[in-house]
LUMVO-946085 format. One line per 3 residues: number of its first residue (from 1); their letters; for each residue x negated, y negated, z of N, C-alpha, C. Coordinates in pm, whole numbers. Example, Ala and Ser with C-alpha at 12.3 -4.5 7.8 and 13.67 -1.06 7.14 Angstrom:
1> as> -1319,569,780,-1230,450,780,-1320,330,780  -1285,225,708,-1367,106,714,-1290,-3,787
***
This chain:
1> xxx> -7507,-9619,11824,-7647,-9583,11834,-7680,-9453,11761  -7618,-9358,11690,-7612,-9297,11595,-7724,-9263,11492  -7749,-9381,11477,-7798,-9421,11371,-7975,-9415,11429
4> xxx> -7996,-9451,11512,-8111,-9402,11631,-8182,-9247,11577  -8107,-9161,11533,-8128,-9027,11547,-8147,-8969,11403  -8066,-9056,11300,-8062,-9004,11167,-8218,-8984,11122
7> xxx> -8174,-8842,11012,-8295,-8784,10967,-8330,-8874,10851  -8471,-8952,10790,-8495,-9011,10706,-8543,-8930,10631  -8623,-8997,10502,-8662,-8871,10380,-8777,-8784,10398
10> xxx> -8858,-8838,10551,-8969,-8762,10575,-9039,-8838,10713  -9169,-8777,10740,-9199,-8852,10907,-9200,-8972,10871  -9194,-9040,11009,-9191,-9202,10977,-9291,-9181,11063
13> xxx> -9391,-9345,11042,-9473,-9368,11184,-9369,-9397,11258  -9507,-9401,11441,-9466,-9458,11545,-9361,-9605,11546  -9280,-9578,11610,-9258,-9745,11653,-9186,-9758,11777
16> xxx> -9253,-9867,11847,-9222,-9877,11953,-9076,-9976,11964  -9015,-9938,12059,-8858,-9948,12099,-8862,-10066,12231  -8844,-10174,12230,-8876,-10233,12330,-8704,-10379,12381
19> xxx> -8654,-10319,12300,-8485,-10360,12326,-8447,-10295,12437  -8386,-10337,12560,-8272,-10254,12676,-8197,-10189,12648  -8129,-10237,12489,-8005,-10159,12456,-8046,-10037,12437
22> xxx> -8123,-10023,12343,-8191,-9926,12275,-8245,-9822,12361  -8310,-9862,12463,-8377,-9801,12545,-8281,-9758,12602  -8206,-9727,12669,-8067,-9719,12746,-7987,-9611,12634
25> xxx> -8011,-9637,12547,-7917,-9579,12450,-7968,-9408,12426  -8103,-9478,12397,-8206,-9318,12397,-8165,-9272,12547  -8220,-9338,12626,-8256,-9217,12747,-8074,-9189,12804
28> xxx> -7924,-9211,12766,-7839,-9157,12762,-7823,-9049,12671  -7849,-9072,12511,-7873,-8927,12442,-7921,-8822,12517  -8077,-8851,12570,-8137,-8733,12608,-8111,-8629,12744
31> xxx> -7996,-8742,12810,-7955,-8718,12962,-7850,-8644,12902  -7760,-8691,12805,-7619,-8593,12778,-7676,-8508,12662  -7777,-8445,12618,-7802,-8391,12534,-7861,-8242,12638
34> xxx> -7889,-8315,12776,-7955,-8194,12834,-8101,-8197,12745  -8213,-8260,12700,-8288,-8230,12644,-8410,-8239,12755  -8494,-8151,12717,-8602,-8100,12837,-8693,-8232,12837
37> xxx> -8760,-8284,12943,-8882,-8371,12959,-8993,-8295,13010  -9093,-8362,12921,-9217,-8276,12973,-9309,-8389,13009  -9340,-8357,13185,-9419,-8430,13235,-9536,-8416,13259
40> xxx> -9613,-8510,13264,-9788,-8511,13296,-9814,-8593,13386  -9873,-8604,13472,-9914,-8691,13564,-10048,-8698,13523  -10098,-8868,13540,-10253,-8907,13517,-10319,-8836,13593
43> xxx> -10458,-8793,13534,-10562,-8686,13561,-10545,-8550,13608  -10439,-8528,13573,-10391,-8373,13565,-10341,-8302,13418  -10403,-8159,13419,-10343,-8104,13283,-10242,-8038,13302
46> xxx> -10166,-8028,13437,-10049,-7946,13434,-9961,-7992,13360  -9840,-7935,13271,-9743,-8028,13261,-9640,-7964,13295  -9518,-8024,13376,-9422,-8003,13392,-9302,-8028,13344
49> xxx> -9172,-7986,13362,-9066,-8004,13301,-8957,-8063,13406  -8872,-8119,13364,-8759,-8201,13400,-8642,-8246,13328  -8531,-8294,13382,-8445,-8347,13313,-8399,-8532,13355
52> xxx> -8343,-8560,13290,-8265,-8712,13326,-8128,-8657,13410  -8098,-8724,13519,-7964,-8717,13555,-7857,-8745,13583  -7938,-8887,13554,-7858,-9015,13605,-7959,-9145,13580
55> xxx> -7837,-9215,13526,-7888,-9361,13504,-7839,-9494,13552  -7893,-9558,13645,-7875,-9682,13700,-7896,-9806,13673  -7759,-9799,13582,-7788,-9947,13506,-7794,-10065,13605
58> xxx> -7704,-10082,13702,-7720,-10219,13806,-7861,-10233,13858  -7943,-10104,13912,-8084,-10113,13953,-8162,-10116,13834  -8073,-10069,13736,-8300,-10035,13635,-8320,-9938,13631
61> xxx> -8251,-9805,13686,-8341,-9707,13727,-8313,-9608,13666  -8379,-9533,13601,-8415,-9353,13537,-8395,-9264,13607  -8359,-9165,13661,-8334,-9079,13767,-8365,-8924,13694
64> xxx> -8475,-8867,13732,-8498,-8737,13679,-8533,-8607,13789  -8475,-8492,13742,-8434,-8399,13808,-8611,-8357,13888  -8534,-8245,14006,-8683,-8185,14011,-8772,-8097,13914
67> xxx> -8874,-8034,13967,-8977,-8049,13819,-9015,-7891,13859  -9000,-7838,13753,-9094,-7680,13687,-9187,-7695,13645  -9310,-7647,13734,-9322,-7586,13860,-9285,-7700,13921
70> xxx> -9231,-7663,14083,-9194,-7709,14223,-9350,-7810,14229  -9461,-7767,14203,-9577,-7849,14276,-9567,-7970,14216  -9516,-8022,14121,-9476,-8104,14038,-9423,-8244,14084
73> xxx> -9296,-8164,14204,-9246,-8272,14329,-9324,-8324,14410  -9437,-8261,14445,-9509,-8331,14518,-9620,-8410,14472  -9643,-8458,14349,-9728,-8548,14310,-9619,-8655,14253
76> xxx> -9491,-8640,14253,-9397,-8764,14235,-9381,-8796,14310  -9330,-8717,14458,-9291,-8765,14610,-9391,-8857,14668  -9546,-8825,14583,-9684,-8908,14611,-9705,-9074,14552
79> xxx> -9620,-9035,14440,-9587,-9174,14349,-9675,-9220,14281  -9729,-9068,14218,-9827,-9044,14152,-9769,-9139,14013  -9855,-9174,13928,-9796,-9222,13758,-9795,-9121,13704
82> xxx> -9722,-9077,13558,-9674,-8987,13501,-9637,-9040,13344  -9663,-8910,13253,-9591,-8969,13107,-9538,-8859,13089  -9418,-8899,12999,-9317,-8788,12995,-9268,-8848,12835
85> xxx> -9283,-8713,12784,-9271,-8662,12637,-9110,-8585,12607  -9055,-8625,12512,-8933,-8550,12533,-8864,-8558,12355  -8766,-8437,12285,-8793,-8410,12146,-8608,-8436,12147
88> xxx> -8601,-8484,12037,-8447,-8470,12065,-8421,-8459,11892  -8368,-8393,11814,-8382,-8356,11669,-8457,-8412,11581  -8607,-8354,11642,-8713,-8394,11546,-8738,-8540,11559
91> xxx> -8667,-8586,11668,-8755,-8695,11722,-8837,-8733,11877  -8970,-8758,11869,-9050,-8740,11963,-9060,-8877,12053  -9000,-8892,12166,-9005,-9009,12192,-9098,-8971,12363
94> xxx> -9151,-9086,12397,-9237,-9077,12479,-9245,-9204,12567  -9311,-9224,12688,-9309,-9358,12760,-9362,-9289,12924  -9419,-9407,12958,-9529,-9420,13091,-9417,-9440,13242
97> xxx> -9499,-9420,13307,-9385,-9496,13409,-9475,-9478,13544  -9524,-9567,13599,-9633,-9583,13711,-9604,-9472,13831  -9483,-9484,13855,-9426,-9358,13954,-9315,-9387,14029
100> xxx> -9273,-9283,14091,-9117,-9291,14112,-9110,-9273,14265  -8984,-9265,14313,-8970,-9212,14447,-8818,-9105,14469  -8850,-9095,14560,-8781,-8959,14565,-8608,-9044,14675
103> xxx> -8488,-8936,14587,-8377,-9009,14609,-8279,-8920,14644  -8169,-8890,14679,-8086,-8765,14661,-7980,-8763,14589  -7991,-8659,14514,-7846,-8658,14431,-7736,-8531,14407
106> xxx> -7654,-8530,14532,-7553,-8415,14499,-7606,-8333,14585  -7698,-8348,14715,-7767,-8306,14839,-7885,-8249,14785  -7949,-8275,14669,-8053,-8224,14577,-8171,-8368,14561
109> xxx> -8280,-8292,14576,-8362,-8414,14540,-8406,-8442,14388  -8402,-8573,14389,-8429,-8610,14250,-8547,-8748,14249  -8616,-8793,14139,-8679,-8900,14169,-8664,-9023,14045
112> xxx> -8677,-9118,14120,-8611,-9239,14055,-8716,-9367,13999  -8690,-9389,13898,-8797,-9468,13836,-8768,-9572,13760  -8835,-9707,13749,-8730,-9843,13737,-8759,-9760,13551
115> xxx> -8635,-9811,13473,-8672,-9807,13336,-8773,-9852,13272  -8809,-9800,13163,-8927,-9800,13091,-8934,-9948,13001  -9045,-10012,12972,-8979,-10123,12918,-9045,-10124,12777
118> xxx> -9073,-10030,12713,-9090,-9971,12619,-9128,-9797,12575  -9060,-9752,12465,-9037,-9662,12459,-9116,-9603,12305  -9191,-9543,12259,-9245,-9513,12126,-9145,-9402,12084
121> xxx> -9127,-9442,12012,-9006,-9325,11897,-9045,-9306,11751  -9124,-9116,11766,-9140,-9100,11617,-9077,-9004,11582  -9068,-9028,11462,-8977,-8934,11414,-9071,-8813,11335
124> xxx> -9105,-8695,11334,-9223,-8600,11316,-9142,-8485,11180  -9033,-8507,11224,-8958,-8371,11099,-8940,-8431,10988  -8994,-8405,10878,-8931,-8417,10747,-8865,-8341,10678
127> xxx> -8866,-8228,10734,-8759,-8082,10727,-8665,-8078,10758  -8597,-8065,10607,-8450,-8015,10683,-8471,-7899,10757  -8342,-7904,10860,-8311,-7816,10980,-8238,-7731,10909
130> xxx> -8224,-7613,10909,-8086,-7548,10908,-8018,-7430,11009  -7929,-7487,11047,-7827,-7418,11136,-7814,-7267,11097  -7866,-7132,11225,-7833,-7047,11189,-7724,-6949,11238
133> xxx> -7606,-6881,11160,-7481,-6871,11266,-7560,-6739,11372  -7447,-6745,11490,-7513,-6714,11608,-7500,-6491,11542  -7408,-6521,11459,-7327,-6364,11478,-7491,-6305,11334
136> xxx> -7524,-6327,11242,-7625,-6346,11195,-7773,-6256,11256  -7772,-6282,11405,-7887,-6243,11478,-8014,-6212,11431  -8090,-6350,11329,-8193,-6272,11298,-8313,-6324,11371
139> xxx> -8395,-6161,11414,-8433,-6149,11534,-8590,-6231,11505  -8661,-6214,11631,-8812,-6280,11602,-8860,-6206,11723  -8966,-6133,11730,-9038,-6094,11746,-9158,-6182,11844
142> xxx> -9229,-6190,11969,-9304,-6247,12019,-9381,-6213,12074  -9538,-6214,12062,-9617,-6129,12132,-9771,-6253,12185  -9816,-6223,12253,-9895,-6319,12327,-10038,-6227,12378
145> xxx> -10142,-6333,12304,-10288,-6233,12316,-10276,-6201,12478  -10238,-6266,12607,-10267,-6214,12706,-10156,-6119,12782  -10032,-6100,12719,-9918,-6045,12798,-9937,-5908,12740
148> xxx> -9865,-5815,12834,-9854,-5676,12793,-9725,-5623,12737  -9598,-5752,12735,-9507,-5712,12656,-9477,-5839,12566  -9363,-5779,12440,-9282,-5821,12384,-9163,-5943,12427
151> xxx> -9127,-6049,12351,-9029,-6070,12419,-8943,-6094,12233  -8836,-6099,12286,-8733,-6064,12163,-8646,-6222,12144  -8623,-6280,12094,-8551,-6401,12098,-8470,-6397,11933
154> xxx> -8405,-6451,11897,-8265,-6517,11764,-8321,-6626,11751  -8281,-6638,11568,-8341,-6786,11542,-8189,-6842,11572  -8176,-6996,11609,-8094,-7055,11631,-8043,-7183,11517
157> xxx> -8219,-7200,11452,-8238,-7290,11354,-8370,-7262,11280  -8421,-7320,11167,-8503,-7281,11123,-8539,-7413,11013  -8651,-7451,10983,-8733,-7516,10908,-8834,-7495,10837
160> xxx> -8838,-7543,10746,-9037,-7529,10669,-9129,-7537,10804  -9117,-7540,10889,-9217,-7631,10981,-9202,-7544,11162  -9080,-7508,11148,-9055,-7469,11295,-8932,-7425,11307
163> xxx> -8847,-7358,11461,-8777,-7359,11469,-8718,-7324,11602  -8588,-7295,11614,-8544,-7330,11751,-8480,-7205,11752  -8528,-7119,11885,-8514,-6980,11896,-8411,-6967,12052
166> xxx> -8340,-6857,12084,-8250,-6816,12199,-8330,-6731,12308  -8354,-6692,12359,-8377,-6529,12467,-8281,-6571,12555  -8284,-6418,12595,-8207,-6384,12712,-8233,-6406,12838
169> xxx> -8156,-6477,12956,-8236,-6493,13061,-8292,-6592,13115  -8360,-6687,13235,-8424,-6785,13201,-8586,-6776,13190  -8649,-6798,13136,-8763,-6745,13078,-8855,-6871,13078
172> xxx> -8787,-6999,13119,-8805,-7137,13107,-8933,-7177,13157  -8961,-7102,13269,-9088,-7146,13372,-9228,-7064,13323  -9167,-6943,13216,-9353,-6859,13146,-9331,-6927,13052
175> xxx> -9281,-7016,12937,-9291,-7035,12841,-9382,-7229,12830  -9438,-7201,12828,-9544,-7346,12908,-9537,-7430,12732  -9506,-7557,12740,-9530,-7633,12596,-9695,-7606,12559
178> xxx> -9718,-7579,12464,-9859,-7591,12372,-9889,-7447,12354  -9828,-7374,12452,-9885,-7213,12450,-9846,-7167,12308  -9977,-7084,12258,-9966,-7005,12104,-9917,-6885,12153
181> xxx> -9838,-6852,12047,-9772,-6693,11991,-9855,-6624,11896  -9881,-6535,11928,-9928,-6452,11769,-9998,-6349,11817  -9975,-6244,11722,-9891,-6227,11601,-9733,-6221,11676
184> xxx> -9647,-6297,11588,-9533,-6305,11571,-9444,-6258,11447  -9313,-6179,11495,-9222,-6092,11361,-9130,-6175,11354  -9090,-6277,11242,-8997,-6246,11184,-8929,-6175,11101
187> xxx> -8769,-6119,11107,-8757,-6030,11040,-8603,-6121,10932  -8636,-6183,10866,-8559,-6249,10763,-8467,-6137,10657  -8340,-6169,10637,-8300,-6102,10497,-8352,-6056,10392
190> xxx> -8318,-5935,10324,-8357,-5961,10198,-8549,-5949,10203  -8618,-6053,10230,-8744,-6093,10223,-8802,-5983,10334  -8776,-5937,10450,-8826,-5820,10512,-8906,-5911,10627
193> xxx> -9000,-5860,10699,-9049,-5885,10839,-9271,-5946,10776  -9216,-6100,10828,-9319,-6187,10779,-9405,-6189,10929  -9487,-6197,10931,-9596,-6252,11034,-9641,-6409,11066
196> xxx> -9625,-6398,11179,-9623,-6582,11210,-9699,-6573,11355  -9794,-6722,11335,-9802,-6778,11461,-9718,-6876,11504  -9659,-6888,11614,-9576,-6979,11675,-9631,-7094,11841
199> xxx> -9619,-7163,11801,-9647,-7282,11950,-9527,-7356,11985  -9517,-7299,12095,-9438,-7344,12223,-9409,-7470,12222  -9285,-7569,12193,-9308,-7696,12227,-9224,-7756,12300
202> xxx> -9096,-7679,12352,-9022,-7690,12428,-8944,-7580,12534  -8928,-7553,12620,-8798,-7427,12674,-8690,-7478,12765  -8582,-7441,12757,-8474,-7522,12878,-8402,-7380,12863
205> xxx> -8355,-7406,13016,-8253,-7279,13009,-8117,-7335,13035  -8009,-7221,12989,-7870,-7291,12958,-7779,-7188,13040  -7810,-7222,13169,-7740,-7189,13288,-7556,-7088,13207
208> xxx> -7521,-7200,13108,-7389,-7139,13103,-7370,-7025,13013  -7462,-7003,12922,-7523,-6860,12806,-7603,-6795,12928  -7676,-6816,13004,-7760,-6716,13070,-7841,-6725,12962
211> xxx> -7891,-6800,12869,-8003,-6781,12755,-8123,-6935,12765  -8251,-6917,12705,-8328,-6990,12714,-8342,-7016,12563  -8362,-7149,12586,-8363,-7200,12432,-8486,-7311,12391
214> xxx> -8557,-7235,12292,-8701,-7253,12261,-8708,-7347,12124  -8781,-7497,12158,-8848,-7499,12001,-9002,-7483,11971  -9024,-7445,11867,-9125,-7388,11848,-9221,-7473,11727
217> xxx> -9308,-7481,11708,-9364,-7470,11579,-9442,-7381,11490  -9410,-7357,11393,-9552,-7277,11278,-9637,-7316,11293  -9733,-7195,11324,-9865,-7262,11339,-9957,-7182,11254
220> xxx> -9963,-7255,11111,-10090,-7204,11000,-9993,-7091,10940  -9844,-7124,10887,-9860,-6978,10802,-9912,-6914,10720  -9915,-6799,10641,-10016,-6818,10513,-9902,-6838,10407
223> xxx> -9987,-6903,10278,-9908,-6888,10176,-9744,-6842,10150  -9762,-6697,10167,-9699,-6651,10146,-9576,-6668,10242  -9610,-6680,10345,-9493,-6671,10465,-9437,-6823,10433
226> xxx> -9528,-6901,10458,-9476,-7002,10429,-9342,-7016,10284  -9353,-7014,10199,-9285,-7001,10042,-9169,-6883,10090  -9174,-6785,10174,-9035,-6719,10223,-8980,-6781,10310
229> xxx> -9033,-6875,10397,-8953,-6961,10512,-8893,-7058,10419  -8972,-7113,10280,-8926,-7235,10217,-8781,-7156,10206  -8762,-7037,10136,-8682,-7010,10064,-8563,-7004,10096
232> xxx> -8565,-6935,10244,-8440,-6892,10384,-8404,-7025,10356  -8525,-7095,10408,-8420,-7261,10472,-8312,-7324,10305  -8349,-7299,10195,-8321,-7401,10073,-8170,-7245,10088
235> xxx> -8188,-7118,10098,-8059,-7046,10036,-7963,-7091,10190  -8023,-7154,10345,-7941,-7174,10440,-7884,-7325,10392  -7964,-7376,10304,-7882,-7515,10311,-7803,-7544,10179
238> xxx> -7803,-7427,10079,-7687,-7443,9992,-7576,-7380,10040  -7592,-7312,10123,-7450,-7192,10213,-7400,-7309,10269  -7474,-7419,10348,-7400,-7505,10445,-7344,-7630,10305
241> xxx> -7380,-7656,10238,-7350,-7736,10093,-7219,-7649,10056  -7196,-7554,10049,-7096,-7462,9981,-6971,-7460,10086  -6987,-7447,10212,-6902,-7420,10310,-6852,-7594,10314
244> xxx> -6937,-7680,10320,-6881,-7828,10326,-6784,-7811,10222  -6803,-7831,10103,-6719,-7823,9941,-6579,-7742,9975  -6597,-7648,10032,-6465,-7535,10046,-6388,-7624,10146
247> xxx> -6432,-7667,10270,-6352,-7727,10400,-6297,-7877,10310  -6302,-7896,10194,-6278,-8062,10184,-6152,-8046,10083  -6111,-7855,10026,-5996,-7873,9993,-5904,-7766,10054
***
Protein backbone atom coordinates (compact mmCIF):
# COMPACT_ATOMS: atom_id res chain seq x y z
CA UNK A 1 0.00 0.00 0.00
CA UNK A 2 2.98 2.24 -0.44
CA UNK A 3 2.14 3.28 -3.31
CA UNK A 4 -1.16 4.99 -1.65
CA UNK A 5 1.18 7.79 -0.44
CA UNK A 6 3.63 8.41 -3.37
CA UNK A 7 4.23 12.01 -4.35
CA UNK A 8 2.93 12.57 -8.08
CA UNK A 9 4.17 15.48 -10.39
CA UNK A 10 1.72 17.89 -8.80
CA UNK A 11 -1.97 18.12 -6.94
CA UNK A 12 -4.16 15.58 -8.15
CA UNK A 13 -8.01 15.97 -7.82
CA UNK A 14 -10.23 14.43 -5.27
CA UNK A 15 -10.92 10.80 -5.45
CA UNK A 16 -12.87 8.93 -3.56
CA UNK A 17 -11.51 5.52 -2.01
CA UNK A 18 -14.32 3.19 -1.59
CA UNK A 19 -12.34 -0.40 -1.53
CA UNK A 20 -12.05 -2.08 2.35
CA UNK A 21 -8.63 -2.80 1.52
CA UNK A 22 -7.73 0.51 0.86
CA UNK A 23 -9.65 1.99 3.40
CA UNK A 24 -8.09 -0.17 6.09
CA UNK A 25 -4.85 0.42 4.64
CA UNK A 26 -5.13 4.33 4.99
CA UNK A 27 -6.64 4.49 8.33
CA UNK A 28 -3.56 1.89 9.57
CA UNK A 29 -0.97 4.44 8.03
CA UNK A 30 -2.52 7.19 9.91
CA UNK A 31 -2.95 5.12 13.29
CA UNK A 32 0.92 4.03 13.05
CA UNK A 33 1.97 7.25 11.70
CA UNK A 34 0.53 8.90 14.93
CA UNK A 35 -0.99 11.49 12.52
CA UNK A 36 -3.36 14.10 14.19
CA UNK A 37 -7.34 14.00 13.27
CA UNK A 38 -9.16 16.97 13.23
CA UNK A 39 -12.67 16.74 14.23
CA UNK A 40 -15.91 18.66 13.62
CA UNK A 41 -19.07 17.71 14.68
CA UNK A 42 -22.31 18.80 12.52
CA UNK A 43 -23.43 22.35 13.43
CA UNK A 44 -20.58 23.19 15.41
CA UNK A 45 -17.40 25.32 14.54
CA UNK A 46 -15.29 23.91 17.19
CA UNK A 47 -12.80 21.62 15.90
CA UNK A 48 -11.14 19.19 17.75
CA UNK A 49 -8.28 16.88 17.67
CA UNK A 50 -7.76 13.16 18.06
CA UNK A 51 -6.00 10.18 17.19
CA UNK A 52 -6.82 6.47 15.76
CA UNK A 53 -5.94 3.74 18.22
CA UNK A 54 -7.09 0.89 17.30
CA UNK A 55 -8.67 -0.94 14.61
CA UNK A 56 -11.30 -3.63 14.62
CA UNK A 57 -11.19 -5.52 11.79
CA UNK A 58 -13.69 -8.54 13.02
CA UNK A 59 -16.31 -5.62 14.09
CA UNK A 60 -15.77 -2.79 11.42
CA UNK A 61 -14.73 -0.56 13.81
CA UNK A 62 -12.36 2.78 13.92
CA UNK A 63 -11.46 3.45 17.41
CA UNK A 64 -10.28 7.08 18.12
CA UNK A 65 -8.64 8.55 21.07
CA UNK A 66 -10.17 11.23 23.39
CA UNK A 67 -10.48 14.68 21.92
CA UNK A 68 -8.61 18.28 22.51
CA UNK A 69 -10.51 20.09 24.00
CA UNK A 70 -12.10 17.47 26.63
CA UNK A 71 -15.72 19.13 25.62
CA UNK A 72 -15.24 17.31 22.50
CA UNK A 73 -16.03 13.86 24.51
CA UNK A 74 -19.07 14.87 25.27
CA UNK A 75 -20.72 15.50 22.00
CA UNK A 76 -19.27 11.91 20.90
CA UNK A 77 -20.41 10.23 24.22
CA UNK A 78 -23.85 12.07 22.73
CA UNK A 79 -23.35 10.27 19.35
CA UNK A 80 -23.30 13.31 17.92
CA UNK A 81 -22.11 12.89 13.77
CA UNK A 82 -18.73 14.21 13.08
CA UNK A 83 -16.13 14.71 10.05
CA UNK A 84 -12.74 14.23 10.58
CA UNK A 85 -9.97 15.62 8.33
CA UNK A 86 -6.56 14.22 8.70
CA UNK A 87 -2.93 15.11 6.47
CA UNK A 88 -0.51 12.46 6.14
CA UNK A 89 2.50 13.72 3.56
CA UNK A 90 0.66 16.12 1.70
CA UNK A 91 -2.13 14.00 1.53
CA UNK A 92 -5.57 15.20 2.73
CA UNK A 93 -7.85 12.54 3.34
CA UNK A 94 -11.22 13.03 4.93
CA UNK A 95 -14.63 11.00 5.69
CA UNK A 96 -18.08 11.33 7.70
CA UNK A 97 -19.09 9.02 10.24
CA UNK A 98 -22.74 9.46 11.83
CA UNK A 99 -21.32 8.89 15.42
CA UNK A 100 -19.64 6.74 17.68
CA UNK A 101 -19.86 5.40 21.17
CA UNK A 102 -17.78 5.45 23.82
CA UNK A 103 -15.53 2.14 24.71
CA UNK A 104 -12.48 1.56 26.96
CA UNK A 105 -9.14 1.14 26.06
CA UNK A 106 -6.17 0.49 28.45
CA UNK A 107 -8.70 1.90 31.44
CA UNK A 108 -8.90 5.11 29.12
CA UNK A 109 -11.85 6.13 27.24
CA UNK A 110 -11.94 6.03 23.67
CA UNK A 111 -14.81 6.08 21.02
CA UNK A 112 -15.63 3.64 18.45
CA UNK A 113 -17.06 3.98 15.08
CA UNK A 114 -18.16 1.27 12.44
CA UNK A 115 -15.58 2.09 9.40
CA UNK A 116 -16.07 4.55 6.90
CA UNK A 117 -17.32 3.21 3.68
CA UNK A 118 -15.77 5.74 1.76
CA UNK A 119 -12.95 7.80 2.13
CA UNK A 120 -11.90 11.08 -0.28
CA UNK A 121 -8.13 11.19 -0.76
CA UNK A 122 -6.43 14.31 -2.19
CA UNK A 123 -3.41 14.76 -2.71
CA UNK A 124 -2.79 18.94 -2.27
CA UNK A 125 1.33 19.11 -2.39
CA UNK A 126 3.00 19.48 -5.51
CA UNK A 127 6.09 20.53 -3.61
CA UNK A 128 8.77 18.89 -3.04
CA UNK A 129 9.33 18.49 0.74
CA UNK A 130 12.67 18.84 1.96
CA UNK A 131 14.00 17.30 5.03
CA UNK A 132 15.72 19.66 7.38
CA UNK A 133 18.69 18.14 9.61
CA UNK A 134 17.64 18.57 13.21
CA UNK A 135 21.45 19.88 14.29
CA UNK A 136 20.92 22.81 11.46
CA UNK A 137 18.30 24.65 13.84
CA UNK A 138 16.96 27.08 11.60
CA UNK A 139 14.84 29.01 13.74
CA UNK A 140 11.21 30.66 12.91
CA UNK A 141 9.98 33.13 14.63
CA UNK A 142 5.99 33.34 15.61
CA UNK A 143 3.95 36.06 16.56
CA UNK A 144 0.07 36.29 16.67
CA UNK A 145 -2.07 39.68 16.26
CA UNK A 146 -3.75 38.70 19.65
CA UNK A 147 -0.92 37.11 21.96
CA UNK A 148 1.54 39.11 23.96
CA UNK A 149 4.38 36.75 23.29
CA UNK A 150 6.66 35.10 20.90
CA UNK A 151 6.84 31.57 20.39
CA UNK A 152 10.15 30.14 18.85
CA UNK A 153 9.87 26.78 16.92
CA UNK A 154 12.83 24.82 14.09
CA UNK A 155 11.96 24.12 10.69
CA UNK A 156 11.72 20.38 10.52
CA UNK A 157 10.83 20.52 6.72
CA UNK A 158 10.23 23.03 4.33
CA UNK A 159 8.45 23.64 0.87
CA UNK A 160 7.50 26.30 -1.76
CA UNK A 161 4.18 26.13 -0.05
CA UNK A 162 4.61 25.28 3.73
CA UNK A 163 6.24 23.61 6.28
CA UNK A 164 6.58 21.46 9.23
CA UNK A 165 7.97 23.20 12.31
CA UNK A 166 9.16 21.66 16.19
CA UNK A 167 8.54 23.80 19.66
CA UNK A 168 9.27 22.96 22.78
CA UNK A 169 6.75 21.57 25.08
CA UNK A 170 3.20 20.63 24.38
CA UNK A 171 1.72 23.61 22.90
CA UNK A 172 -0.84 21.24 21.04
CA UNK A 173 -4.11 22.53 22.66
CA UNK A 174 -3.23 26.87 21.75
CA UNK A 175 -2.26 26.02 18.41
CA UNK A 176 -6.00 25.59 16.87
CA UNK A 177 -5.93 24.36 12.82
CA UNK A 178 -6.83 27.52 10.53
CA UNK A 179 -5.33 30.02 13.08
CA UNK A 180 -3.04 32.82 11.12
CA UNK A 181 0.53 33.78 12.16
CA UNK A 182 1.88 37.02 11.26
CA UNK A 183 4.18 38.66 11.09
CA UNK A 184 6.34 35.69 11.13
CA UNK A 185 10.64 35.41 11.07
CA UNK A 186 12.20 33.22 9.23
CA UNK A 187 15.72 33.30 9.62
CA UNK A 188 17.24 31.14 6.55
CA UNK A 189 21.11 30.92 5.59
CA UNK A 190 22.96 33.00 3.72
CA UNK A 191 19.50 34.80 2.50
CA UNK A 192 19.00 36.48 6.16
CA UNK A 193 15.52 36.82 8.13
CA UNK A 194 12.34 36.89 5.55
CA UNK A 195 8.85 37.81 6.80
CA UNK A 196 6.00 35.38 6.51
CA UNK A 197 2.48 34.73 7.24
CA UNK A 198 1.86 31.27 8.43
CA UNK A 199 -1.62 29.10 9.02
CA UNK A 200 -1.89 26.54 11.38
CA UNK A 201 -2.94 23.28 9.83
CA UNK A 202 -1.96 20.79 12.10
CA UNK A 203 -0.22 20.34 15.94
CA UNK A 204 0.44 16.92 17.77
CA UNK A 205 2.62 16.63 20.55
CA UNK A 206 5.41 13.96 20.79
CA UNK A 207 5.21 12.90 24.33
CA UNK A 208 8.78 11.20 23.72
CA UNK A 209 10.85 14.72 22.43
CA UNK A 210 8.73 16.71 24.92
CA UNK A 211 8.28 18.78 21.48
CA UNK A 212 5.14 19.80 19.44
CA UNK A 213 5.16 19.35 15.93
CA UNK A 214 3.42 21.82 13.58
CA UNK A 215 2.37 21.88 9.86
CA UNK A 216 1.85 24.95 8.63
CA UNK A 217 1.11 26.76 5.50
CA UNK A 218 2.37 30.11 3.62
CA UNK A 219 0.02 32.29 3.60
CA UNK A 220 0.49 35.10 0.64
CA UNK A 221 4.25 35.45 0.61
CA UNK A 222 5.49 38.32 -1.28
CA UNK A 223 7.51 37.92 -4.24
CA UNK A 224 10.36 38.08 -2.87
CA UNK A 225 10.08 35.70 0.09
CA UNK A 226 8.57 33.49 -1.89
CA UNK A 227 11.78 33.09 -4.75
CA UNK A 228 14.12 32.74 -1.30
CA UNK A 229 11.94 29.84 0.02
CA UNK A 230 12.08 28.57 -3.80
CA UNK A 231 15.72 28.70 -3.45
CA UNK A 232 16.42 26.98 0.30
CA UNK A 233 14.12 24.18 -0.84
CA UNK A 234 16.00 23.53 -4.70
CA UNK A 235 19.88 24.11 -2.66
CA UNK A 236 18.00 21.44 0.27
CA UNK A 237 17.18 19.08 -2.46
CA UNK A 238 20.46 18.96 -4.37
CA UNK A 239 22.35 18.39 -0.78
CA UNK A 240 19.85 15.40 -0.36
CA UNK A 241 20.67 14.38 -4.40
CA UNK A 242 24.43 14.67 -3.42
CA UNK A 243 24.35 12.76 -0.09
CA UNK A 244 22.20 9.88 -2.03
CA UNK A 245 25.22 9.71 -4.90
CA UNK A 246 27.99 9.56 -2.05
CA UNK A 247 25.97 6.61 0.13
CA UNK A 248 25.71 4.41 -3.26
CA UNK A 249 29.60 4.12 -3.33
Amino acid sequence: MSTLFSQEAGPQPPREVRSPIEITALLKTLMQSRDPLIITFEDRTQKFQSFIVNLDGDRGDVWIDEMIPREGDRYASQGEAYKVDAWHEGIHIRWSCPGATQVMLDDAPAYAAKMPEELIYHQKRGAFRASVRRTADIALELNHPERQRSLKAFLMDISATGCKIRLDGDLSKSLQPGELFEPCYLQLPETGRLELGLEIRHAAFVETANETHVGAHFRQPSPLAQRQIDRFVNHLQREARRIEKEDLF
